[in-house]
C-alpha positions as CSV (number, residue, x, y, z in Angstrom):
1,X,116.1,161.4,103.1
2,X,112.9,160.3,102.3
3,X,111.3,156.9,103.8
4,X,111.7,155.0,100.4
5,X,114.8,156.0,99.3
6,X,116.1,155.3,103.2
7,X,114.6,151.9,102.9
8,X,116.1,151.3,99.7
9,X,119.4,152.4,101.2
10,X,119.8,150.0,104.0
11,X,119.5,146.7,102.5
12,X,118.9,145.4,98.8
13,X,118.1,141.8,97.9
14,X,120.6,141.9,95.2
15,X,123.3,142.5,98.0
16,X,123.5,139.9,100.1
17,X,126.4,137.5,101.8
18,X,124.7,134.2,99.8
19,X,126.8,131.8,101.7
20,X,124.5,133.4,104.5
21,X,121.3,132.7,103.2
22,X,122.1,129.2,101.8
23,X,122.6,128.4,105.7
24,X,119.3,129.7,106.5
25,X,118.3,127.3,104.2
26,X,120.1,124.6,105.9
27,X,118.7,125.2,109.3
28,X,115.1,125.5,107.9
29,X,115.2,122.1,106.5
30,X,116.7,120.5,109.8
31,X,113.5,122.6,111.5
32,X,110.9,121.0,109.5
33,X,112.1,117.9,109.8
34,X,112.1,118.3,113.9
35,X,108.6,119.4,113.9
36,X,107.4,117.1,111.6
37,X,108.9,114.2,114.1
38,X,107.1,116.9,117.4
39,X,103.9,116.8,114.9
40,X,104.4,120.6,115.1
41,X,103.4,120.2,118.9
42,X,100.0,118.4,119.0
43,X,99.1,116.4,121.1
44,X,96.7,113.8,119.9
45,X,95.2,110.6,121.9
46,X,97.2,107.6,120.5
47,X,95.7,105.6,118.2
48,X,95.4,102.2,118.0
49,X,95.7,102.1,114.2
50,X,99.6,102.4,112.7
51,X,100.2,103.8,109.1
52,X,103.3,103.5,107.6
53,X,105.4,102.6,110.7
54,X,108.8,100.7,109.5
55,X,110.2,99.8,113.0
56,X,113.8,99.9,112.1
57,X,113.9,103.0,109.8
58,X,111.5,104.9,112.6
59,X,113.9,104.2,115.2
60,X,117.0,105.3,113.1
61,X,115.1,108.8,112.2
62,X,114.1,109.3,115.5
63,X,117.5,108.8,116.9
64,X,118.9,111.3,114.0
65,X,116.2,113.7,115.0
66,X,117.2,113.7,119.2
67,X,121.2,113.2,118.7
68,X,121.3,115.5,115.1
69,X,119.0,117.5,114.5
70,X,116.8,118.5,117.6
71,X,118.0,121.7,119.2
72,X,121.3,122.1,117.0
73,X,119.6,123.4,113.9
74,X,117.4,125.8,115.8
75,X,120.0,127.2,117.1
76,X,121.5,128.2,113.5
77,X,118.6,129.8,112.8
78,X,118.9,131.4,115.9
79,X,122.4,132.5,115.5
80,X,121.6,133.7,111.9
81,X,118.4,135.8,112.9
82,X,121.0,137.9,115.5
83,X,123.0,138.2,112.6
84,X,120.8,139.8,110.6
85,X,119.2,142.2,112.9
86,X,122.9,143.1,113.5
87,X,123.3,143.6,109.6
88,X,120.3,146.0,109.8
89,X,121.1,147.6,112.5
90,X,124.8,148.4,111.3
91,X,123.6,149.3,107.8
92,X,121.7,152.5,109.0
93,X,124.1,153.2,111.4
94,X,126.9,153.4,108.6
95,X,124.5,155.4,106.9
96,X,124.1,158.1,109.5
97,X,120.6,156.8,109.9
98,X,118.7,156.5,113.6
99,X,116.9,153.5,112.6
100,X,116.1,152.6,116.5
101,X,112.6,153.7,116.4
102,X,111.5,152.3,112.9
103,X,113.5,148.9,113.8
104,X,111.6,148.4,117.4
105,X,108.4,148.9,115.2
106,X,109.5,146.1,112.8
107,X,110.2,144.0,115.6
108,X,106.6,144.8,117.2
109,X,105.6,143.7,113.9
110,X,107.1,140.5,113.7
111,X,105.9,139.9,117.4
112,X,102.7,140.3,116.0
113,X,103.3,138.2,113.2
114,X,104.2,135.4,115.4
115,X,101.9,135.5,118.1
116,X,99.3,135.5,115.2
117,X,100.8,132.2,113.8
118,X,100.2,130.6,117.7
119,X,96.7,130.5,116.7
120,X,97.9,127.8,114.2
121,X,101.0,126.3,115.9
122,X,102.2,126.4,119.3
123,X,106.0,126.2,118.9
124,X,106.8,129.1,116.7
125,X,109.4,131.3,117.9
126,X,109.3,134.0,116.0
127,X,107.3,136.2,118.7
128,X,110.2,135.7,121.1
129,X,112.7,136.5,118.7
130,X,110.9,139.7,118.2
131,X,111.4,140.7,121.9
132,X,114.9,139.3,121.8
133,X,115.7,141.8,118.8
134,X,114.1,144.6,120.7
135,X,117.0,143.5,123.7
136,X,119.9,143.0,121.4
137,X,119.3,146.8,119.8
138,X,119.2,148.2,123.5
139,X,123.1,145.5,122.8
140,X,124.5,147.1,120.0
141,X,127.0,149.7,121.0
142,X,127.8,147.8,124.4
143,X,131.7,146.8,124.6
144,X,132.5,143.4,122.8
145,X,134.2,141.9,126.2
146,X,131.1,142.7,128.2
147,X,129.0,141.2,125.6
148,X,130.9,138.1,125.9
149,X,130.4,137.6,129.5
150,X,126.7,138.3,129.3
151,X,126.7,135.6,126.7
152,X,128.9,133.2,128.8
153,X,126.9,133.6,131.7
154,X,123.6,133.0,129.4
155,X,125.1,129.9,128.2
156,X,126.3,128.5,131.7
157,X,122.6,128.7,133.1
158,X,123.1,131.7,135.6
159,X,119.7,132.4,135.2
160,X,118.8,128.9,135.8
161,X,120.9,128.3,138.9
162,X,119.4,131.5,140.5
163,X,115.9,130.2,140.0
164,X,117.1,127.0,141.1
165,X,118.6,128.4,144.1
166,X,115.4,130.2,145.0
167,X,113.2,127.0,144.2
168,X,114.9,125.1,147.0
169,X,115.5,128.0,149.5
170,X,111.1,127.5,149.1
171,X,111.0,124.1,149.9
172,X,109.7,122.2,153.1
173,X,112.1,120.6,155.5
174,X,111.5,117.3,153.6
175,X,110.9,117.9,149.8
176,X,109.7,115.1,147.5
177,X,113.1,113.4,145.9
178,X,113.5,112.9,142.0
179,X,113.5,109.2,142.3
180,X,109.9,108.9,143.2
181,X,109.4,111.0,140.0
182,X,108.7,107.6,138.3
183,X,106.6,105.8,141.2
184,X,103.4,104.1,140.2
185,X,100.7,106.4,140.9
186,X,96.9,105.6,140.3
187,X,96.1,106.5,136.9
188,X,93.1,109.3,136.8
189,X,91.1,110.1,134.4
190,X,91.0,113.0,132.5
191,X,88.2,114.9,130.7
192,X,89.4,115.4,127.1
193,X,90.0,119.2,126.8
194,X,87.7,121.0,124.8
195,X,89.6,120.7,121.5
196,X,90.0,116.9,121.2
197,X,86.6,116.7,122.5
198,X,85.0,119.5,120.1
199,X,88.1,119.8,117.5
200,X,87.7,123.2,115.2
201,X,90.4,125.5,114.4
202,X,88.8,128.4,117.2
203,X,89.0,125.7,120.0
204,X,92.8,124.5,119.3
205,X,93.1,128.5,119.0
206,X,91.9,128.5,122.4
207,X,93.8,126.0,123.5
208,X,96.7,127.7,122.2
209,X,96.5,131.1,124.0
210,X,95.0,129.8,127.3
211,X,97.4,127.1,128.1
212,X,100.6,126.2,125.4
213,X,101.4,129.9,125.3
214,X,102.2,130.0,129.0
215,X,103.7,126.8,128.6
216,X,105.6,127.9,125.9
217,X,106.9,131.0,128.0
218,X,108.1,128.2,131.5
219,X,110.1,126.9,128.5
220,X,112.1,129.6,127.7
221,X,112.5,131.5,130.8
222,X,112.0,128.6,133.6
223,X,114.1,126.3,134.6
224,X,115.1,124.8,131.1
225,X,115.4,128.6,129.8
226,X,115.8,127.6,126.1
227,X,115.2,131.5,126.0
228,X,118.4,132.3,127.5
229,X,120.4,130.0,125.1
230,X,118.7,131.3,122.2
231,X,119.3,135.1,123.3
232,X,122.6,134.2,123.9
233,X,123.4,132.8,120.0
234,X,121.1,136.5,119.1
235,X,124.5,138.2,120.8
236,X,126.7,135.7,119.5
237,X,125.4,136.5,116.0
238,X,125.6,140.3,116.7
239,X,129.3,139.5,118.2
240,X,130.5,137.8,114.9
241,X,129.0,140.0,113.0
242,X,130.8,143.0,114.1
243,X,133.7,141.1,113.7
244,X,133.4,140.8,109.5
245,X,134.1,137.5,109.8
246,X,132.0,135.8,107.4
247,X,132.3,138.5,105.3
248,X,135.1,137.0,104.6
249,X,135.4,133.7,105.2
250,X,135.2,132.3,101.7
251,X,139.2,133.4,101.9
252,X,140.0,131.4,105.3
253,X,138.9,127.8,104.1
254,X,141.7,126.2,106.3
255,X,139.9,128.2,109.8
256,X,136.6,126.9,109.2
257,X,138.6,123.8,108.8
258,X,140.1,124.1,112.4
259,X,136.4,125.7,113.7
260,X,134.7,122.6,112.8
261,X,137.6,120.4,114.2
262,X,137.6,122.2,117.3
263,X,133.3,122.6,117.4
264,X,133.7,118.6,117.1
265,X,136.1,118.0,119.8
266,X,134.8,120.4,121.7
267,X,131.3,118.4,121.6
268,X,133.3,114.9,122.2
269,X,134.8,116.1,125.1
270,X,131.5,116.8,126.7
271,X,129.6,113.9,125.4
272,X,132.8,112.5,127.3
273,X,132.0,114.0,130.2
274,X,128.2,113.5,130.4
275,X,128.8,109.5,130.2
276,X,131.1,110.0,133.3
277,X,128.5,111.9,135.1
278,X,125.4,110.3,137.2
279,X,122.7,110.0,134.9
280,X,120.2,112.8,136.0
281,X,116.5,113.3,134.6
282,X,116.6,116.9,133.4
283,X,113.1,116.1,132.0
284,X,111.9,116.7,136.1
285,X,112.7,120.7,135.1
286,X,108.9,120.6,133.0
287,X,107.3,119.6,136.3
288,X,109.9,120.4,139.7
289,X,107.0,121.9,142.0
290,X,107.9,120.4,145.6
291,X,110.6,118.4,143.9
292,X,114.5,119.3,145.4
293,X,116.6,120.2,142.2
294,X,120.4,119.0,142.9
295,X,123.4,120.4,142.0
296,X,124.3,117.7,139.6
297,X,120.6,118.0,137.9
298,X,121.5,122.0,136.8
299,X,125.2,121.0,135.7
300,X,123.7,118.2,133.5
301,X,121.4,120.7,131.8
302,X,124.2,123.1,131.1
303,X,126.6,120.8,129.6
304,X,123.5,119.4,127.5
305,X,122.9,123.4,126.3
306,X,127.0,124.0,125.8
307,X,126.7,120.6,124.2
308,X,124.0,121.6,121.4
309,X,126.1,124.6,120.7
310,X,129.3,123.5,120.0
311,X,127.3,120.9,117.8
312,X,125.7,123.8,116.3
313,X,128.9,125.1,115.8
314,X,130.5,122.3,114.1
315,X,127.8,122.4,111.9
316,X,127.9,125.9,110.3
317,X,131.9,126.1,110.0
318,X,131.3,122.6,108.1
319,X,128.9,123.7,106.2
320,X,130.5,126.8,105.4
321,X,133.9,124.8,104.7
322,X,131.8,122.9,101.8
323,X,130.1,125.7,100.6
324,X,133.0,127.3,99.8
325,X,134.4,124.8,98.3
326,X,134.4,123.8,94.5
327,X,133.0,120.9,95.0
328,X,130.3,121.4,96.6
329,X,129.4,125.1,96.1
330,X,126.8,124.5,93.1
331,X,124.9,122.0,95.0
332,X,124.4,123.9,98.7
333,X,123.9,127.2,97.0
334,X,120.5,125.5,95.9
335,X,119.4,126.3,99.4
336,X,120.2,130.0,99.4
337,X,116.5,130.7,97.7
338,X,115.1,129.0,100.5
339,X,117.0,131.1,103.1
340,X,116.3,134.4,101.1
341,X,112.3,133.6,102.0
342,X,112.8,132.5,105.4
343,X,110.3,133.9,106.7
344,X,107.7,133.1,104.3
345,X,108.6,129.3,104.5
346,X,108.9,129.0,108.2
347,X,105.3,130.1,108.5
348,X,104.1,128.1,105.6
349,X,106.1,125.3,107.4
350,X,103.9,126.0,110.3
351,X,100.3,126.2,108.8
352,X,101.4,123.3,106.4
353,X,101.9,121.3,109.7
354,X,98.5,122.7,111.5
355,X,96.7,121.2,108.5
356,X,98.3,118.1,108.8
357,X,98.3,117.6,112.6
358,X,95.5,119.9,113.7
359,X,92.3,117.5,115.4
360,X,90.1,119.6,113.3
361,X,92.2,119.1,110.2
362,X,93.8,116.0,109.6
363,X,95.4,114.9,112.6
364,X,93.7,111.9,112.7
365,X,95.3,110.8,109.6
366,X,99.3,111.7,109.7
367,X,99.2,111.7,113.6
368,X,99.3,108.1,113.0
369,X,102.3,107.6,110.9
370,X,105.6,106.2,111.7
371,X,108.9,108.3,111.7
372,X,110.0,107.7,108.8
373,X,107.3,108.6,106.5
374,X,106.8,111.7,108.5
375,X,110.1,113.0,107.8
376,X,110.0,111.8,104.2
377,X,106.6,113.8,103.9
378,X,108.5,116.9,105.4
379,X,111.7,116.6,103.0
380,X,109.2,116.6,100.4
381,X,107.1,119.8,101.7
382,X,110.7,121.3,101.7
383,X,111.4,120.6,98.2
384,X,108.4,121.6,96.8
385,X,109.0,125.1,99.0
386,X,112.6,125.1,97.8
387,X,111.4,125.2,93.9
388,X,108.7,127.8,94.8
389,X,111.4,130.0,96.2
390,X,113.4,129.6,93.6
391,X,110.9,130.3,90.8
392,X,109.2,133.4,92.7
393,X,112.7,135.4,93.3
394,X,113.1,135.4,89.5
395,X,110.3,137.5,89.3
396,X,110.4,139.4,92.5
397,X,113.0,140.8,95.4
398,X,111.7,139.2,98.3
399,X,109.0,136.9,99.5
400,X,105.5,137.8,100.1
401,X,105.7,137.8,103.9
402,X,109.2,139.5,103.7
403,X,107.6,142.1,101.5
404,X,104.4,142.7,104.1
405,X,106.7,143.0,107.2
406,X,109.3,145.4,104.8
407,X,106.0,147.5,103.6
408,X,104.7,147.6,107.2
409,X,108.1,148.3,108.3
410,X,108.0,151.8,106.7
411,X,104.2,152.1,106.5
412,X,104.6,152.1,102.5
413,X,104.3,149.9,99.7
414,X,108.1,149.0,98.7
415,X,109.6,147.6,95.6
416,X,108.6,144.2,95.0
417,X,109.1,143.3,91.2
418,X,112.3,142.5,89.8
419,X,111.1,144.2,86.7
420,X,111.3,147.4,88.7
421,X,114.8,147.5,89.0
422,X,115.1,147.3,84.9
423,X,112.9,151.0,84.4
């Protein structure tokens, strides 16, 4: 079988679970809508000077953003990029086809990709995802049950307690306590770094690279280890997707019912049991050198992570209980175009927000407004992307960086108009 017509074989954009993509959709929006509230993670001196700052409305949408959206819809996306490396995965295997080799490429690719987009923006995930997919195809023909306790142990924070454990086996007889975490200290002063002081896109590069790239690795694989969750929801995708089940869920309304009633409680029950608990500062994980990490500090950050799942949970079985719906059907499927180019629009969310919050851009500017009109500003970029989706798949099969990383993938040009398919 040749390369093109084995590409052709394993996927086609006219054959896809919509309900699937319309989700993507979903998660994307509630992603640009926490980075536009992060300012797509720059960090620019405050300014004196407030622009469009409505106290009330800025505190409701940045309460939405920590208790709704932050963390839950990432994880979606998360879940829905396992998903579909499962999808591929299984395809060729159906097919009789080793794609191991040509799919640890396309994930070399998308590494690439990603790293690339760092120049731009420090908290894009893709590049981790890439290694995750390399990981989850080394996953794919391990036992289901074994897969489960790998993710359960993920999702409880074994990784986090071993560190932990070996963090305080390191400390000195007397270790610094977490209290005096917030103890006046004299305030220093600090040289602006070099892109603040000398802003140009090769400087915030710089910056990038040298320092939010290995701060971007402490936060997935430290002690917060956002990079075991998210691997976890990579085999939880690869999990659900052996098992068919949204496949065929638009015939089981009433279980998605009882999956988001359960997701819910589940998440009330914890939120339950957080208020009951001492309040711990799981923020002192970012900076914990010398500092004693407790018992009580670890088991607050793991009902926090079980806590955004279950949320995340609740959300996608609600979702998908609308979507399936009469009601509502017409209106969510307008997301699916949006989901079909997912890759294209998260980048384009990403360079979109360099422009806006870059120093060498116009930082200066939209780093000063309020809450509010940042997330009204990124509801808006997402409509304007939603419509360009939508208009550019009635004329082609994919997006344009879905067709790149495809092309790359088999080192040929593939199929990319829809007028193609008619000859």
């Amino acid at each position: 079988m040749s390369e093109t017509s084995m590409s052709e074989s394993l996927s086609s954009p006219l054959k896809r679970i919509s309900a699937l993509d319309a989700l993507r959709g979903f998660a994307l929006l509630g992603i640009i809508v926490m980075h536009m509230l992060q300012q797509f993670g720059y960090r620019l001196p405050p300014s004196t000077e407030a622009v469009l700052h409505f106290p009330q409305l800025d505190a409701a949408v940045q309460w939405i953003g920590s208790n709704i959206v932050m963390g839950r819809f990432i994880n979606i996306f998360a879940f829905l990029f396992g998903m579909s490396l499962f999808i591929q995965i299984d395809k060729a295997a159906q097919k009789g086809i080793d794609f191991r080799g040509r799919f640890v490429w396309r994930m070399l690719l998308l590494m690439f990709f990603g790293l690339f987009c760092h120049s731009f923006y420090s908290v894009e995930i893709i590049s981790v995802y890439a290694l995750f997919g390399i990981l989850l195809l080394a996953l794919y023909r391990v036992k289901s049950w074994v897969l489960l306790v790998l993710c359960a142990a993920l999702i409880v924070g074994a990784p986090r307690i071993a560190q932990v454990y070996h963090h305080n086996q390191q400390l000195p007889d007397q270790p610094t306590l977490i209290e005096q975490e917030g103890t006046t200290e004299p305030k220093v002063t600090r040289e602006q770094p070099e892109h603040i002081a000398n802003p140009s896109f090769i400087n915030s590069a710089k910056h990038n690279y040298a320092e939010r790239l290995e701060g971007k690795l402490n936060y997935q694989f430290g002690f917060i280890g956002r990079g075991y969750v998210t691997f976890a929801l990579f085999i939880l995708g690869l999990l659900v997707g052996r098992s068919r089940f949204l496949e065929r869920a638009h015939q089981h309304p009433k279980q998605l019912l009882l999956m988001f009633a359960g997701f819910a409680a589940a998440t009330a029950a914890i939120s339950v049991l957080q208020a009951l608990m001492p309040e711990q500062n799981t923020r002192v994980f970012f900076r914990a050198e010398g500092v004693y990490l407790s018992g009580w500090l670890v088991l607050a950050k793991t009902l926090s992570d079980i806590s955004l799942i279950t949320f995340s949970g609740a959300l996608v079985s609600g979702f998908l209980a609308l979507y399936y719906s009469e009601r509502f059907n017409q209106y969510l499927e307008l997301l699916a175009p949006y989901g079909r180019t997912a890759l294209t629009n998260y980048i384009m969310q990403g360079v979109i927000g360099c422009i806006l919050f870059a120093p060498w851009a116009l930082g200066y500017t939209f780093g000063r407004w309020g809450a509010f009109g940042l997330v009204t500003l990124g509801l808006l970029i997402y409509i304007v992307q939603g419509v360009f989706s939508y208009v550019w798949l009635k004329h082609y099969l994919y997006g344009p960086l879905e067709w790149l990383w495809r092309s790359g993938t088999y080192l040929s040009l593939q199929p990319f108009s829809r007028k193609t398919l008619n000859r």
